[in-house]
C-alpha positions, -999 to +999 in steps of 0.1 A: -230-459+105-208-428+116-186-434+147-172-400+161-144-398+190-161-383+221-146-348+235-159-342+265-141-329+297-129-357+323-117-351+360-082-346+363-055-376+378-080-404+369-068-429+349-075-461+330-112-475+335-124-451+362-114-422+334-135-446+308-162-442+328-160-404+337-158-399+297-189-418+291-210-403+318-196-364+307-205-379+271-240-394+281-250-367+298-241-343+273-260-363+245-291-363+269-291-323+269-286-314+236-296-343+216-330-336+209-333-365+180-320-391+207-343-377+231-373-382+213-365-416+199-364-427+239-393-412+248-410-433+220-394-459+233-407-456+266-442-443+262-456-480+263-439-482+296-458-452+311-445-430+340-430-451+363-391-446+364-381-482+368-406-493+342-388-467+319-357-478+333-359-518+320-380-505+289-346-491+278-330-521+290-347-548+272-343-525+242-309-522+243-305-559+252-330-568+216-302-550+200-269-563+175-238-566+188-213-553+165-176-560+181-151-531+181-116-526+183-106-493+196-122-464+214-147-453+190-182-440+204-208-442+179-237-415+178-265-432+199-294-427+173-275-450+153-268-473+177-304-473+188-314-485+149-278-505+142-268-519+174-232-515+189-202-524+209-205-526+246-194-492+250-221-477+227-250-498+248-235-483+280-234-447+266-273-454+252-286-463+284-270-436+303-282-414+281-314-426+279-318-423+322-305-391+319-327-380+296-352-395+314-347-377+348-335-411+361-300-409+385-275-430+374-240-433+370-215-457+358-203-484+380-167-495+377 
């Protein structure tokens, strides 16, 4: 599984776990424009759901929930395709989802 730091912009003067969260919402939404792989994977992952958002919403959920938990020590992001077949840290299920809703269409941001 390849883990990759993320590089994304963040605001400016915020620190700690409101800047963790700005980097994995920059990061998340970044992944849900240009990742075309990732998008496609949750749209098959969604299609049982049909078009309702919050029945896409939990069908992400409940997949994300079905998946490993692989402990982590450090700030390491892995790519969300793999995390979607491998599992991850908490981290990498936050990034997924967010991606996934933004990919989606859904609003959502992270809540500190």
């Amino acid at each position: 599984m390849s883990k990759q730091y993320a590089v994304v912009p963040t605001r400016e003067g915020i620190e700690g776990v409101l800047d963790k969260a700005a980097i994995m919402d920059a990061l998340s939404r970044r992944i849900a424009e240009n990742d075309r792989d990732f998008v496609t994977l949750i749209r098959d992952i969604c299609k049982p759901a049909g078009n309702a958002a919050q029945a896409q919403a939990e069908a992400i959920c409940n997949y994300c929930k079905r998946l490993p938990y692989h402990r982590e020590y450090g700030e390491l992001f892995a790519d969300p395709k793999d995390v979607l077949r491998h599992g991850g840290d908490c981290d990498d299920m936050v990034i997924v989802c967010l991606s996934a809703l933004h990919a989606l269409a859904i609003p959502c941001c992270p809540d500190v």
